[in-house]
Structure formats: structure tokens, C-alpha cells
KEKE-3310 file (N, C-alpha, C; in steps of 0.2 Angstrom, whole numbers, plus 5000, padded with zeros to 4 digits):
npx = (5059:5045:5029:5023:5035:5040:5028:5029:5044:5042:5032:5040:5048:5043:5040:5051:5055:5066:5062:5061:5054:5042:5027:5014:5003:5004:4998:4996:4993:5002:5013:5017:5012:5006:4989:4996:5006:5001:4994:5006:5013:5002:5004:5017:5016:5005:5015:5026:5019:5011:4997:4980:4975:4960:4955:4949:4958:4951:4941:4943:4935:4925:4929:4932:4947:4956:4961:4967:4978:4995:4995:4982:4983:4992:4984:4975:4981:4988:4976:4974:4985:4982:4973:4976:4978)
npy = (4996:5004:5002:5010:5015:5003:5002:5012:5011:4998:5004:5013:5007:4999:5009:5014:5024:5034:5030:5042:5050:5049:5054:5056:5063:5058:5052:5036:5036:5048:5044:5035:5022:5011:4998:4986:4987:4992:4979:4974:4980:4977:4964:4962:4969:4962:4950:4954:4958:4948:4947:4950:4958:4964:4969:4969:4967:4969:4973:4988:4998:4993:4990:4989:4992:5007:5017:5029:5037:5036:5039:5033:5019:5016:5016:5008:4997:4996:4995:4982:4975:4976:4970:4955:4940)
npz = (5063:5057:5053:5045:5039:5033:5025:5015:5011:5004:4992:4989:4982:4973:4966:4962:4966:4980:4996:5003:4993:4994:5000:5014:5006:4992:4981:4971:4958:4957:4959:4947:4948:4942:4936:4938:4945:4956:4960:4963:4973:4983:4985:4991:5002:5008:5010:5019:5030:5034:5031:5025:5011:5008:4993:4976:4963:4950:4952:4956:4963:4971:4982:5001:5004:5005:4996:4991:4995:5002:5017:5019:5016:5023:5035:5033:5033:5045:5052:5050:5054:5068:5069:5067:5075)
capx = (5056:5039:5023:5023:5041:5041:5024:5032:5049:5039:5028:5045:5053:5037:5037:5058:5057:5067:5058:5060:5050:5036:5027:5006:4998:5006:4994:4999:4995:5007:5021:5016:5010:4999:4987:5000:5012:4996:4993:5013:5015:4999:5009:5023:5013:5003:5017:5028:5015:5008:4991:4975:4971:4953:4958:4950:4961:4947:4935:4943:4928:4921:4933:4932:4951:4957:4970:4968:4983:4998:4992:4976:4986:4996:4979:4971:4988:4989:4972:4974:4988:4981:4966:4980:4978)
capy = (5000:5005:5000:5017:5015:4999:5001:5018:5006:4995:5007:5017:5001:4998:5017:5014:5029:5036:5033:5051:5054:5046:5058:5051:5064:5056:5045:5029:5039:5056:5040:5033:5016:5009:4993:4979:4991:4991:4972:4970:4981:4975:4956:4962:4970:4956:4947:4959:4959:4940:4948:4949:4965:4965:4970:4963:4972:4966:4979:4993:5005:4989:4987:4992:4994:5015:5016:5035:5039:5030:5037:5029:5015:5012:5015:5004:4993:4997:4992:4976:4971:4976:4965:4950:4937)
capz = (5057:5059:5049:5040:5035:5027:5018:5014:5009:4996:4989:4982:4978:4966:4960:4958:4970:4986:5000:5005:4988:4996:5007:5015:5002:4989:4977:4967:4952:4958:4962:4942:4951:4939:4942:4940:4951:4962:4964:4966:4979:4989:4987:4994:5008:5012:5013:5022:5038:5033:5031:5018:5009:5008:4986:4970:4957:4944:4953:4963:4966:4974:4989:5006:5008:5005:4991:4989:4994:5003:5020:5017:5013:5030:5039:5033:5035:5054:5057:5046:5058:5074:5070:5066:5079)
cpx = (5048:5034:5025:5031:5041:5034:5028:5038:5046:5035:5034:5049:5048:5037:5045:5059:5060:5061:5055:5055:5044:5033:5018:5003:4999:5001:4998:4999:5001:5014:5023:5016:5003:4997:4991:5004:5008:4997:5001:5015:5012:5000:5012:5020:5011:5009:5024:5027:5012:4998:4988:4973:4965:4952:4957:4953:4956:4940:4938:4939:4927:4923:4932:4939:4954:4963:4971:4973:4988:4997:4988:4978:4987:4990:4978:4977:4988:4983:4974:4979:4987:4975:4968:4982:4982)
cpy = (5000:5002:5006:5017:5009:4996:5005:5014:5002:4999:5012:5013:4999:5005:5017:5022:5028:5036:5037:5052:5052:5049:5053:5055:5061:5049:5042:5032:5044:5049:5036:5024:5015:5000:4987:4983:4990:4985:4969:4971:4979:4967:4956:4965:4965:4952:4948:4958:4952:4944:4947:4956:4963:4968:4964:4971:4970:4973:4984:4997:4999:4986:4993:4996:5002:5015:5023:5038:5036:5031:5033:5021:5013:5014:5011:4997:4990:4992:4985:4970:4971:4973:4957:4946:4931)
cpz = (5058:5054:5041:5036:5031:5024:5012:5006:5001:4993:4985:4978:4972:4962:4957:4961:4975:4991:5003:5001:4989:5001:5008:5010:4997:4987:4972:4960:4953:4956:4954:4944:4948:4942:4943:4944:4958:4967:4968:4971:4984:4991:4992:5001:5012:5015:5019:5030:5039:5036:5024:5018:5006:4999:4983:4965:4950:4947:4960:4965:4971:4981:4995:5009:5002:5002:4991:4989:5001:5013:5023:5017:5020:5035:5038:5033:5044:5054:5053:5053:5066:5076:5071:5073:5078)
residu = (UNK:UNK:UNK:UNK:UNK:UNK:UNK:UNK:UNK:UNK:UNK:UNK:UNK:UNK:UNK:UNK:UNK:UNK:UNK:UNK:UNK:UNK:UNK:UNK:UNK:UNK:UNK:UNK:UNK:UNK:UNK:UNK:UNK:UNK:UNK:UNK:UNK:UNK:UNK:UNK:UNK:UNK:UNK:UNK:UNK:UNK:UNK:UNK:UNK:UNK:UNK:UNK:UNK:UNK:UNK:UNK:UNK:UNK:UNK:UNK:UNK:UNK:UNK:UNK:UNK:UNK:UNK:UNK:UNK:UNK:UNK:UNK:UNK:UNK:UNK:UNK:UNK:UNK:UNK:UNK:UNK:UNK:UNK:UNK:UNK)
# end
């Protein structure tokens, strides 16, 4: 399974969505993924890939990692894990 499939995976299991129903233009709000849905999914992530998302849910303007939309999501995933040493 790829990166893209099981950010994709947890990100419908947080919306209580089909994966299918998950496409990359698709925003957290379009998925109704509000911010405790936010922080739960980027748990499940980290610990999914055993990384650190660079995410304070206490100030997200203020973050370098790209929530916009769940593309933006598994870019910034991918690179996360190809920096993973």
C-alpha cells in the first residue's frame, strides 16, 4: 500500500468516509474533519509512518506543514518520510 493510500485510509476513517470518497482536491473541511479530527488524524499518521508532523494545533496559520488539502497532506507526508533516517 502506498503512502498516498494509507494517508488517504486514515483520513476517511477520521471523516467515517470510503476511501474512494477521498479524492487529493478534497479539504478537511469538504471531508467535515474538524480540529480534534485534525489532531487525531495527524496521531494516527505520525504513528502510521513513525514520524513528527511539524503541527501545533494551538496555532495552525503558524505551521510550516500544508493542510490545505489531503494532497498537500501526503506531500508533505512523503517528504517527511524520505527525510526519515
Amino acid at each position: 500500500m502506498s503512502i498516498s493510500d494509507r494517508v488517504i485510509a486514515i483520513i476517511a476513517e477520521q471523516a467515517v468516509l470510503e476511501p474512494s470518497d477521498v479524492t487529493p482536491e478534497s479539504t478537511l473541511e469538504d471531508l467535515g474533519i474538524d480540529s480534534l479530527g485534525l489532531v487525531e488524524s495527524i496521531f494516527a499518521i505520525e504513528e502510521e509512518f513513525d514520524i513528527s508532523i511539524p503541527f501545533n494545533a494551538n496555532e495552525p496559520e503558524a505551521n510550516d506543514f500544508d493542510i490545505s488539502n489531503v494532497a498537500a497532506i501526503i506531500a508533505g507526508i512523503e517528504k517527511l518520510v524520505s527525510e526519515k533516517v
